[in-house]
Each structure stands twice: as structure tokens, then as C-alpha cells.
C-alpha positions, 0 to 999 in steps of 0.5 A, a space after each residue: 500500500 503507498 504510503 501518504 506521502 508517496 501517493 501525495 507526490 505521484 498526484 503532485 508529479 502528476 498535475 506537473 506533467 498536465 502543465 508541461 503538457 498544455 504548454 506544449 500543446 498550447 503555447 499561447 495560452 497564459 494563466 492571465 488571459 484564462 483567469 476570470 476576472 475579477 469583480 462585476 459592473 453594478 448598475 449606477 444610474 439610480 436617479 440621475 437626470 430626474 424624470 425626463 431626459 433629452 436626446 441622448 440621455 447620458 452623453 459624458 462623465 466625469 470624476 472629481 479630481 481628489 475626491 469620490 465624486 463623479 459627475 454625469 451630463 444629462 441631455 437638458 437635464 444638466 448635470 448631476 452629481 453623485 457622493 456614493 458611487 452612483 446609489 444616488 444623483 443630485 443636480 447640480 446648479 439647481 437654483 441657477 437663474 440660467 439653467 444648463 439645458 444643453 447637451 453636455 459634451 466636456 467637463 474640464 477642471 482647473 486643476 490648481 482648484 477641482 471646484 473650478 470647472 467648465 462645461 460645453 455642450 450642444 443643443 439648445 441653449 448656452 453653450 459654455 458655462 463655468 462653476 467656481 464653487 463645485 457646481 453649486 452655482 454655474 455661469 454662462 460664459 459669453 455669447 457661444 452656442 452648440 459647443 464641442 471641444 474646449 481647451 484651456 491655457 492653465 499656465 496663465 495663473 488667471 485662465 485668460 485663454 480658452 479656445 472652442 470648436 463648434 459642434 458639426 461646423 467646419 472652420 469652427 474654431 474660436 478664441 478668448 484673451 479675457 476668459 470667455 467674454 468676447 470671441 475671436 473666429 481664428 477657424 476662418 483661417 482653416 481651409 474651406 474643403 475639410 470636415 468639421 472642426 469640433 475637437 480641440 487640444 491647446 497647448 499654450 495661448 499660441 499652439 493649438 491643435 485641431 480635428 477635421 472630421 465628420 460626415 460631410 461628403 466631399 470634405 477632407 480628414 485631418 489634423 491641424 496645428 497653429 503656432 501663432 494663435 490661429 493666424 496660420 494653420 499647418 496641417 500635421 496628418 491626414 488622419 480624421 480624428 473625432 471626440 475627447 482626446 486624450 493627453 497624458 501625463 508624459 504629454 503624449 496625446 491619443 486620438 481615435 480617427 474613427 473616420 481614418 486610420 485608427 488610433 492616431 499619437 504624438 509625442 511631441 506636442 502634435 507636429 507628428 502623429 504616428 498610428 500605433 494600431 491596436 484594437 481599440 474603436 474609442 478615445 482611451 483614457 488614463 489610469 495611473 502609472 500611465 497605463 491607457 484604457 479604452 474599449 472594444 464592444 463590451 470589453 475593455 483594454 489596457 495598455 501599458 506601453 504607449 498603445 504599442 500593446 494591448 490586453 483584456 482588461 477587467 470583466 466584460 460590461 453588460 452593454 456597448 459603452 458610448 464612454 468610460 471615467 475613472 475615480 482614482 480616489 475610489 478606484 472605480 471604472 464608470 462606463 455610460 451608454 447614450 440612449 434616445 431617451 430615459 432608461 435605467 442601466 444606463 451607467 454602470 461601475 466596476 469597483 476595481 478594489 485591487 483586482 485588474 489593475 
């Protein structure tokens, strides 16, 4: 009769041999992709947007820089805020005399002061408007409507320069010296045959760089880029780049060229873009450690190397995504879809708590 240990080595020696084995037989697969991961996405949307919403529904999120909040834009129904990780949403600017009833597009916070923030959005009513005090009271920023992009020159202490590029308009971008009061039309000087300019990335009060995309016939893809303010416009890729880019703590920006090419980069403040490939369809964002994510279908994807490289990444979402947010504070990943209407699981969580990161 084997003794204990004997039988308890042949079964050791045993399972060692069927590892060795699937190795042989199967080379490419790795403990990693085959573990299942770990935690699930949980339905977030509770109350937001109150009883009705606009066109679209839910059309961008944000989180808030050093805290547990994320913020979440309502088609004219502005924007609410949660402190619990989406059990519960409270309107922001509710006693405002000038309500937020466009459709949110972009949420950028000052970031010396989280509690300082902008919003753009199209649709009907102001496009841009501004909250000092964490969107207990926001503002209407000059006379601009059907606002996309929006870019800030942070290294002015008194955020004097801001440029816009205007939803669905080609040669559409403008810019302010004096915080949004008056608005300068630096767009016209932009070719006349490429698509629209609604995108933008500025880099200083003098570089900016801008998307031509979109779905006009006939009109031309591309990527542009100003060094003197808007006065001339170089163009730096033929690329049709659309959406929130991503620009990254090590400076290199991300664009998602739905129209052409794919997922286009640069390293080098936008005068040369290069296509790394991959299989992501949606502008990535940034997680700490400079490690990018983005999705595919209902299935996210990182990227620890530049978007040289990319790999599955967390348990798959319940519905196709129009965008993902990332809460450092929380370490939580919030995905949204966009819907012609209200409807309930609409955003979802993955509350990471250490496992896919």
C-alpha cells in the first residue's frame, strides 16, 4: 500500500506533467488571459437626470479630481452629481437663474482648484458655462452656442485663454484673451474643403491643435496645428480624428480617427502623429502609472506601453459603452451608454478594489 506521502507526490508529479503538457500543446495560452476576472459592473444610474431626459440621455462623465465624486451630463437635464458611487444623483446648479439645458459634451477642471470647472455642450441653449464653487452655482460664459471641444491655457495663473470648436461646423474654431467674454473666429483661417472642426487640444495661448472630421461628403480628414494663435494653420496628418482626446501625463496625446486610420499619437506636442494600431474603436483614457484604457464592444483594454500593446482588461460590461471615467480616489471604472431617451442601466461601475489593475 503507498504510503501518504508517496501517493501525495505521484498526484503532485502528476498535475506537473498536465502543465508541461498544455504548454506544449498550447503555447499561447497564459494563466492571465484564462483567469476570470475579477469583480462585476453594478448598475449606477439610480436617479440621475430626474424624470425626463433629452436626446441622448447620458452623453459624458466625469470624476472629481481628489475626491469620490463623479459627475454625469444629462441631455437638458444638466448635470448631476453623485457622493456614493452612483446609489444616488443630485443636480447640480439647481437654483441657477440660467439653467444648463444643453447637451453636455466636456467637463474640464482647473486643476490648481477641482471646484473650478467648465462645461460645453450642444443643443439648445448656452453653450459654455463655468462653476467656481463645485457646481453649486454655474455661469454662462459669453455669447457661444452648440459647443464641442474646449481647451484651456492653465499656465496663465488667471485662465485668460480658452479656445472652442463648434459642434458639426467646419472652420469652427474660436478664441478668448479675457476668459470667455468676447470671441475671436481664428477657424476662418482653416481651409474651406475639410470636415468639421469640433475637437480641440491647446497647448499654450499660441499652439493649438485641431480635428477635421465628420460626415460631410466631399470634405477632407485631418489634423491641424497653429503656432501663432490661429493666424496660420499647418496641417500635421491626414488622419480624421473625432471626440475627447486624450493627453497624458508624459504629454503624449491619443486620438481615435474613427473616420481614418485608427488610433492616431504624438509625442511631441502634435507636429507628428504616428498610428500605433491596436484594437481599440474609442478615445482611451488614463489610469495611473500611465497605463491607457479604452474599449472594444463590451470589453475593455489596457495598455501599458504607449498603445504599442494591448490586453483584456477587467470583466466584460453588460452593454456597448458610448464612454468610460475613472475615480482614482475610489478606484472605480464608470462606463455610460447614450440612449434616445430615459432608461435605467444606463451607467454602470466596476469597483476595481485591487483586482485588474
Amino acid at each position: 500500500m503507498l504510503s501518504v506521502r508517496r501517493l501525495a507526490a505521484l498526484r503532485l508529479g502528476s498535475a506537473l506533467a498536465l502543465v508541461v503538457l498544455a504548454a506544449v500543446l498550447f503555447p499561447t495560452l497564459s494563466f492571465s488571459q484564462t483567469t476570470k476576472p475579477a469583480g462585476v459592473w453594478i448598475n449606477a444610474t439610480s436617479n440621475v437626470g430626474g424624470n425626463k431626459w433629452g436626446y441622448a440621455g447620458i452623453t459624458t462623465m466625469a470624476a472629481v479630481p481628489g475626491t469620490g465624486q463623479v459627475i454625469a451630463g444629462v441631455s437638458e437635464a444638466g448635470l448631476w452629481e453623485s457622493e456614493d458611487g452612483g446609489k444616488s444623483w443630485v443636480k447640480l446648479g439647481q437654483s441657477d437663474v440660467v439653467q444648463i439645458l444643453n447637451r453636455p459634451y466636456q467637463i474640464v477642471f482647473d486643476p490648481k482648484d477641482p471646484k473650478t470647472f467648465w462645461e460645453t455642450g450642444n443643443s439648445d441653449g448656452p453653450g459654455l458655462f463655468k462653476t467656481t464653487d463645485g457646481g453649486k452655482t454655474f455661469a454662462p460664459i459669453g455669447n457661444v452656442a452648440q459647443v464641442d471641444g474646449l481647451g484651456i491655457d492653465f499656465s496663465d495663473p488667471q485662465r485668460k485663454t480658452l479656445v472652442i470648436g463648434h459642434h458639426e461646423q467646419p472652420r469652427s474654431v474660436e478664441k478668448s484673451m479675457d476668459g470667455g467674454l468676447s470671441w475671436l473666429k481664428i477657424g476662418q483661417m482653416l481651409p474651406d474643403n475639410f470636415n468639421f472642426t469640433s475637437d480641440v487640444v491647446l497647448i499654450d495661448a499660441n499652439t493649438i491643435i485641431v480635428n477635421a472630421a465628420g460626415w460631410q461628403k466631399e470634405a477632407a480628414f485631418g489634423i491641424f496645428r497653429t503656432e501663432d494663435g490661429g493666424k496660420t494653420w499647418t496641417r500635421v496628418s491626414d488622419a480624421g480624428p473625432s471626440g475627447i482626446p486624450c493627453v497624458a501625463s508624459d504629454g503624449a496625446i491619443y486620438w481615435q480617427a474613427l473616420w481614418a486610420k485608427g488610433l492616431v499619437k504624438s509625442s511631441d506636442q502634435g507636429k507628428k502623429w504616428d498610428s500605433p494600431g491596436g484594437p481599440v474603436k474609442d478615445n482611451p483614457i488614463e489610469l495611473p502609472g500611465q497605463k491607457l484604457v479604452s474599449f472594444v464592444e463590451r470589453q475593455l483594454y489596457a495598455s501599458a506601453d504607449g498603445a504599442v500593446t494591448w490586453e483584456k482588461f477587467g470583466p466584460e460590461m453588460p452593454f456597448k459603452p458610448s464612454g468610460i471615467c475613472y475615480n482614482a480616489k475610489t478606484r472605480t471604472l464608470y462606463a455610460w451608454r447614450s440612449t434616445e431617451g430615459k432608461e435605467d442601466n444606463v451607467i454602470v461601475k466596476w469597483e476595481m478594489n485591487g483586482g485588474g489593475s
